[in-house]
C-alpha positions in Angstrom: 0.0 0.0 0.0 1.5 3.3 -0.8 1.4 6.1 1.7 2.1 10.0 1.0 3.1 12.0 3.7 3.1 15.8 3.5 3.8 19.0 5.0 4.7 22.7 4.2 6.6 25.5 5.9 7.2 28.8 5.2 10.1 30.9 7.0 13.7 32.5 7.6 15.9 32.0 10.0 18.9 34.4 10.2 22.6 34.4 12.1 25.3 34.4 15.4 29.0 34.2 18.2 32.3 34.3 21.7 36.0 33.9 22.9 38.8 32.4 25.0 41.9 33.4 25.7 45.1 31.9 26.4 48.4 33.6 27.6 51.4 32.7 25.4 54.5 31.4 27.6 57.6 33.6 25.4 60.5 34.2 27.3 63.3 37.0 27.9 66.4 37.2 29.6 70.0 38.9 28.9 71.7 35.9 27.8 69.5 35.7 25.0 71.5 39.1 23.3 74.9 38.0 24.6 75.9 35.2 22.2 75.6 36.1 18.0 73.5 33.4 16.5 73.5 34.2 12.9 76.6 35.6 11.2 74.6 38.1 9.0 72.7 39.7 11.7 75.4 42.2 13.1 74.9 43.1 17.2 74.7 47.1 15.8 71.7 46.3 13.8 68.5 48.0 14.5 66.7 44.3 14.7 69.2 42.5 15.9 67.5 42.2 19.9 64.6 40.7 18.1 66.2 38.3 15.9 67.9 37.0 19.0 64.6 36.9 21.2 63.0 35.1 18.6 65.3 32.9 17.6 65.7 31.6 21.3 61.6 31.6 21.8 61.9 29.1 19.1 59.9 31.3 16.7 62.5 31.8 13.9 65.1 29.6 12.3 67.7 30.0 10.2 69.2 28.3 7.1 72.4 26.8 6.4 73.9 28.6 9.5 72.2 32.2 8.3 69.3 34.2 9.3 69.1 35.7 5.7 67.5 39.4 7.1 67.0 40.7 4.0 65.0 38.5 1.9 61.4 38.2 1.1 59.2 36.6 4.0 56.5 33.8 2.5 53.5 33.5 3.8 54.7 29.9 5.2 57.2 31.3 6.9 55.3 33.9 8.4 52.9 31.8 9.5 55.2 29.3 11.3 56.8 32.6 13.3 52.8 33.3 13.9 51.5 30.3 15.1 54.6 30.0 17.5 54.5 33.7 18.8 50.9 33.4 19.9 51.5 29.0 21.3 48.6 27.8 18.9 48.0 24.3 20.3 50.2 21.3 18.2 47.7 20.2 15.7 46.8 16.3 16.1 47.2 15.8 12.5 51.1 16.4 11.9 52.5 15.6 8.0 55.4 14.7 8.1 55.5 14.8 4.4 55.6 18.9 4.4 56.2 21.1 7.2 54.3 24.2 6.2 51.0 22.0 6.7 51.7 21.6 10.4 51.5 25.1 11.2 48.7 25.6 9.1 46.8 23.0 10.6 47.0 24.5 13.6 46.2 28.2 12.4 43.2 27.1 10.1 41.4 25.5 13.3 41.1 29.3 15.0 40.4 30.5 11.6 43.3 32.6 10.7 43.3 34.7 7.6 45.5 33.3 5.3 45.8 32.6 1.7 47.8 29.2 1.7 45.7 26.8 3.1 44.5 24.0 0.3 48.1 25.7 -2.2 51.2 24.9 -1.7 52.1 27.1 -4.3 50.2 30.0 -2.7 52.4 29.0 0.6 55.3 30.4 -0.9 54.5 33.6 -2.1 55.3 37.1 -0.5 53.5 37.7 2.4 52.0 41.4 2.6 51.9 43.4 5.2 47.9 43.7 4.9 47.5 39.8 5.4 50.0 40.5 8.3 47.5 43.3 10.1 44.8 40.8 9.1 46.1 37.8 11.6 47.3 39.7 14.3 43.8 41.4 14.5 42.0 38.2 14.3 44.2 37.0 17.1 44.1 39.5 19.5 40.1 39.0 19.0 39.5 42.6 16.9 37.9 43.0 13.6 39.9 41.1 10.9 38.7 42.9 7.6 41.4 44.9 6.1 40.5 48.3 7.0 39.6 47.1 10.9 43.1 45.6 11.1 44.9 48.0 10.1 43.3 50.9 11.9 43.8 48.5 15.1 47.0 48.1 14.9 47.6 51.7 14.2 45.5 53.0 17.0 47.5 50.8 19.4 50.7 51.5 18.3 51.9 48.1 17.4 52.6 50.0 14.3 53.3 53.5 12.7 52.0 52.4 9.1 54.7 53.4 6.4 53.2 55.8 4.3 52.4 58.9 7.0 51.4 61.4 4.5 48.5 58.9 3.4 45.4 59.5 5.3 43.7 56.6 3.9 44.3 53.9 6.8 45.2 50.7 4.3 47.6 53.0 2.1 48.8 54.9 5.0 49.2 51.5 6.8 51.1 50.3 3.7 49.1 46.8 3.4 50.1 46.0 -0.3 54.1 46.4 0.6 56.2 42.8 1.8 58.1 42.0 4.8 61.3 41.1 5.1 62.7 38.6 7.7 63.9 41.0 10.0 60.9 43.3 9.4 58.6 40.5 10.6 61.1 39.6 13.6 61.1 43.1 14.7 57.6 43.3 14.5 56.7 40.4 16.8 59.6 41.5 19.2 57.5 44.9 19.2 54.3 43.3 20.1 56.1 41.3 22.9 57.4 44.3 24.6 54.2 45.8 24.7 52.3 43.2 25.9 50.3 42.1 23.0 51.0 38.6 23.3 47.6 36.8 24.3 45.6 34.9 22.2 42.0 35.9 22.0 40.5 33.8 19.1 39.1 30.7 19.9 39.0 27.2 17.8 36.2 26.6 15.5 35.6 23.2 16.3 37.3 20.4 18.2 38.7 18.8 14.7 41.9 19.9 13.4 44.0 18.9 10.2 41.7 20.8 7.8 44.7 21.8 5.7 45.4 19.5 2.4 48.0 19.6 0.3 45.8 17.7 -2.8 42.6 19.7 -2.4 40.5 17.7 -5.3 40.9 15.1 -2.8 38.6 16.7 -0.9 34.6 16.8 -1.7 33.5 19.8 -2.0 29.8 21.4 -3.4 29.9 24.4 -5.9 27.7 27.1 -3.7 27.6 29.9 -6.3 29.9 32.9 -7.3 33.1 31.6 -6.4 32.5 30.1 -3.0 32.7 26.3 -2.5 31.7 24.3 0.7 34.7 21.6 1.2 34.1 18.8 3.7 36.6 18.9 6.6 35.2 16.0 7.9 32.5 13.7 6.1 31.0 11.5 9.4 27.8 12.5 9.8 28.1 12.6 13.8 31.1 15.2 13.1 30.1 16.5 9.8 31.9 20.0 9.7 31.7 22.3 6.2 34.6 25.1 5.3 33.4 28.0 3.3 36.1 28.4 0.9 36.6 31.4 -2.2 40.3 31.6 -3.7 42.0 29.5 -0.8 40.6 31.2 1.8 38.3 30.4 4.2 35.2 32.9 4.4 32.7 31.0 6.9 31.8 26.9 8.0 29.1 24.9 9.1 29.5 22.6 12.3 27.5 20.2 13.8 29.8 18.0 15.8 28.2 17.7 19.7 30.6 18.5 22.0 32.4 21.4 19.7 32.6 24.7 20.3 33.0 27.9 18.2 34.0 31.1 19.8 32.8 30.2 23.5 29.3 28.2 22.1 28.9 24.3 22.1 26.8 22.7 20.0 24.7 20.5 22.5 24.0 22.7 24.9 21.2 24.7 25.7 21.3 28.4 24.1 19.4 30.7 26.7 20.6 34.3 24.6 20.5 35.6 21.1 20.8 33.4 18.4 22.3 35.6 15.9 26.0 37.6 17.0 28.5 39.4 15.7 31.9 38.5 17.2 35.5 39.0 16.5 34.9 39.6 12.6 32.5 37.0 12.4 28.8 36.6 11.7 27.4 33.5 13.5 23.8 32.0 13.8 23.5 29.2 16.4 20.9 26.8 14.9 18.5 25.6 18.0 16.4 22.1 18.3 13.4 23.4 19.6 12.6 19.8 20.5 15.4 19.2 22.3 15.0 22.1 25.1 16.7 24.4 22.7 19.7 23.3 22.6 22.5 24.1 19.9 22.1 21.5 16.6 24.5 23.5 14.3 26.6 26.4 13.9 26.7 28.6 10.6 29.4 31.2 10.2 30.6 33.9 8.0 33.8 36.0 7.9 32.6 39.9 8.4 34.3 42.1 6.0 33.9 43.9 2.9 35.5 41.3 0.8 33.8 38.7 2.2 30.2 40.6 1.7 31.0 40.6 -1.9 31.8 36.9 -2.5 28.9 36.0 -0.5 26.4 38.5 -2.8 27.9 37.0 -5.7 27.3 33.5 -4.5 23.1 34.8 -4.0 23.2 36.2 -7.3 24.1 32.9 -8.7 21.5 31.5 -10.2 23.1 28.6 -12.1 21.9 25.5 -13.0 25.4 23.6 -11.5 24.7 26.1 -8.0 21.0 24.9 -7.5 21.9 21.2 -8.2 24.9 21.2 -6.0 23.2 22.8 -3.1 20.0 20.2 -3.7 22.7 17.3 -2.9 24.4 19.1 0.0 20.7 19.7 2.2 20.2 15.6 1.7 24.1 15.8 3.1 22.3 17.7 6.3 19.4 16.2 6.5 21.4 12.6 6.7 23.2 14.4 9.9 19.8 15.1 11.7 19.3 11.3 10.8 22.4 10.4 12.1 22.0 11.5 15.2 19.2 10.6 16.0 20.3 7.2 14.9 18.7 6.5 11.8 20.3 5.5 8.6 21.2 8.0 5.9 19.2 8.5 2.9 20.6 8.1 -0.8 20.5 10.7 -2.9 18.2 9.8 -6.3 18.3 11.9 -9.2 15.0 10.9 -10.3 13.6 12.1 -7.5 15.3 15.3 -7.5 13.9 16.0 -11.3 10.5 16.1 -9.8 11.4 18.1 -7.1 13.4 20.8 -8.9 9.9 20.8 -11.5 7.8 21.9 -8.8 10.4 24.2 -7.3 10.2 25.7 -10.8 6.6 26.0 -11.3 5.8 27.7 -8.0 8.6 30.2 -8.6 7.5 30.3 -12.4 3.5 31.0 -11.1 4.0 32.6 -8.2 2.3 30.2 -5.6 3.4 27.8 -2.5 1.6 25.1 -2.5 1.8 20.5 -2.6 -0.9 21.4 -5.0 0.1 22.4 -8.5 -1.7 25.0 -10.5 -3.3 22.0 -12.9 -4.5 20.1 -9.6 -1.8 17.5 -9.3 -0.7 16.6 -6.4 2.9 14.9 -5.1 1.6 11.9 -5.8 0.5 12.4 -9.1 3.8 14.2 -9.8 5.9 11.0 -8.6 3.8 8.6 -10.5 3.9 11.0 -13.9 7.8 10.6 -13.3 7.3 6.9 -13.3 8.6 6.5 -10.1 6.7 3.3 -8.6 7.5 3.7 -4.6 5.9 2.2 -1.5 6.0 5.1 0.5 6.7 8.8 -0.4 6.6 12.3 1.6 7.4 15.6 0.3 8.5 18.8 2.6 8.2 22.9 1.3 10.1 25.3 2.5 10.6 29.0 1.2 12.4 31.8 2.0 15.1 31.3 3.5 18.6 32.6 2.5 20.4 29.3 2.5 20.1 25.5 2.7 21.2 25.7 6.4 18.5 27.7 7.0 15.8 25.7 5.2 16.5 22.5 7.2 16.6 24.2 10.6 13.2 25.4 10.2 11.7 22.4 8.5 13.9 20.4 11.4 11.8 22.6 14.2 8.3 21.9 12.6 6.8 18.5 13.7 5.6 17.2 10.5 8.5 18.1 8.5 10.9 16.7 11.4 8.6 13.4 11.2 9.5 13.0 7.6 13.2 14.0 8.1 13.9 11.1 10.7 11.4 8.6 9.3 13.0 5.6 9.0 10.8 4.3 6.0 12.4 6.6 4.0 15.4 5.4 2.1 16.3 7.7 -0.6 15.6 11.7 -1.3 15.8 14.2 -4.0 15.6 18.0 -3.9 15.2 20.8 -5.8 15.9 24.2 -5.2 14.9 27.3 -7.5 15.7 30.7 -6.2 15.0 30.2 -2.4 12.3 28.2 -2.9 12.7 24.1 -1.8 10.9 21.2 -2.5 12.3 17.8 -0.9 11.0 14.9 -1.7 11.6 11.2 0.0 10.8 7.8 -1.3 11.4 4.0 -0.7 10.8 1.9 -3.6 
């Protein structure tokens, strides 16, 4: 006997985020400056105090028995002297096959700006000093957009800026301009001696090792513009979604009980706002209304001007390949609801998906929200058109809301659409998605 099961809802949910701190442990003492460590870094040079504080704090190294003061910094290198300066915790995922991906393990967990993290080749360019105002910021817990970082660091005297005339803060600031090696020691020495040494910015999640050196190993879904969501980690118990556009990461998607993300935990109950703005970040804490509301997911974005505009781009998108790709990530989310609440995932049927993404279509196309076409056919009608023969079949609406994350939420907090989500009849699903309108549709054959 075939049964339908159906149910609509119509909503938006929006966004929200908090810190900790740790003290980093850097030492100082006068037998640090006594000895001459590197042959090219004379005692009567300007940086030479720093070069020797760092290089006993284990921040710097040299090569082949020289410190090299002059050259270029990489944005590797930098972000070894960064993630040592501020005692980001060792990364459990070490590869020993490259060392640049240890330290960017560690620094893409507290989600450091940075361009290198899924390119090697990127790794090895010039660092700027822009990208350089960016991290500290994001650190110390301040705004990380360009302009924010800047001004900070400015303001507090951690720098002067290079360009005084300019009363633009970025040019003044001189963001486009590289560092040398001594320019970078010097300036870490600087923020030591004034006290700017604790870190503020909290991990993302409890996972770590999100850097690849092969990122086409990874899966990823195309989200629109030139954003990508790449899976960090693919268990449905732990399921945890990077944000990425050009190598760097922009915002994520957790779900993992137990982690936590700038002072929240997902498992707990949430008792304040459920949309903040914190440390550069937009955040919405997804609640289970079921479940004494406590905290089922976490969806992020990076706040900043550039980010703003990749994320625009990606809602202006109104491809074919974005729509199709999204359509397979929400049965990726709804199989983590499932999985959690310890039913088995559903298979994603393109079949079914066709007849979803045709009513999707026609209640954009007609302007209407509705199980009920225009012509009087119903879901069941439309399934059998499609020549689907099922045993049992459901259908959930939703409309209006910004983003797949979104959608499921509030379809997650309404009863009927929840039944359908977690029934355990249900073996494979199909969605499609036309503007921000969503039809899902489940089936067991």
């Amino acid at each position: 006997m075939k049964q339908w099961l159906h149910i609509f809802v119509i909503g938006i949910v929006l966004l929200s985020f908090a810190p900790t701190s740790q003290a980093a442990t850097l030492q100082n003492n006068d037998s640090f400056y006594k000895t001459q460590v590197f042959p090219d870094v004379s005692p009567s040079a300007s940086y030479y105090n720093a070069v020797q504080w760092a290089y006993h704090n284990k921040i710097i190294s040299g090569s082949n028995g020289k410190f090299n003061p002059t050259d270029t910094l990489k944005e590797a290198q930098f972000a070894k002297m960064f993630a040592e300066f501020f005692q980001f915790p060792i990364s459990t995922q070490q590869n020993s096959n490259d060392w640049t991906a240890t330290y960017y393990n560690r620094l893409i967990a507290y989600n450091v700006p940075l361009n290198g993290y899924n390119s090697t080749a990127v790794r090895n360019q010039p660092i700027n000093r822009g990208l350089v105002a960016r991290m500290i910021a994001h650190a110390l817990g301040q705004k990380s957009d360009l302009t924010s970082a800047v001004t900070y660091l400015m303001e507090t005297g951690i720098s002067t800026g290079q360009n005084l005339n300019e009363t633009d803060p970025v040019k003044r600031f001189g963001a486009s301009n590289t560092l040398t090696r001594s320019q970078a020691a010097a300036f870490l020495y600087r923020m030591y001696e004034n006290g700017y040494v604790e870190l503020k910015a909290t991990a993302t999640s409890n996972a770590s090792g999100t850097v690849t050196n092969n990122p086409t190993n990874s899966k990823e879904y195309f989200m629109g513009g030139a954003v990508t969501a790449r899976v960090v980690n693919n268990d449905y118990k732990s399921y945890e979604l990077a944000f990425v556009s050009n190598h760097q990461v922009i915002g994520g998607y957790l779900t993992k009980d137990g982690a936590t993300f700038e002072g929240y935990t997902i498992g707990s109950a949430l008792s304040g706002n459920k949309n903040v703005e914190k440390n550069g970040k937009k955040i919405t804490l997804f609640v289970d209304t079921h479940a004494k509301n406590k905290i089922d997911a976490i969806y992020w974005t990076e706040d900043s001007s550039s980010a703003d505009l990749k994320l625009k781009a990606l809602q202006n998108d109104t491809s074919a390949k974005k729509y199709e790709q999204l359509a397979r990530l929400m049965v990726e989310i709804t199989n983590i609801s499932r999985a959690k609440a310890g039913v088995a995932a559903l298979t994603y049927d393109t079949k079914v998906a066709a007849v979803a993404k045709a009513h999707s279509v026609d209640m954009v196309t007609h302007k209407y929200f509705s199980h009920n076409s225009l012509n009087g056919s119903t879901p069941f009608d439309r399934m059998e058109a499609a020549g689907l023969d099922y045993r049992t079949a459901g259908e959930n609406l939703a409309d209006g809301h910004s983003t797949i994350f979104h959608a499921h939420n509030g379809l997650f907090n309404s009863p009927g659409h929840r039944k359908n989500i977690l029934n355990k009849e249900f073996k494979h699903a199909g969605v499609g998605i036309e503007n921000r309108t969503y039809t899902m549709n489940f089936i067991t054959y």
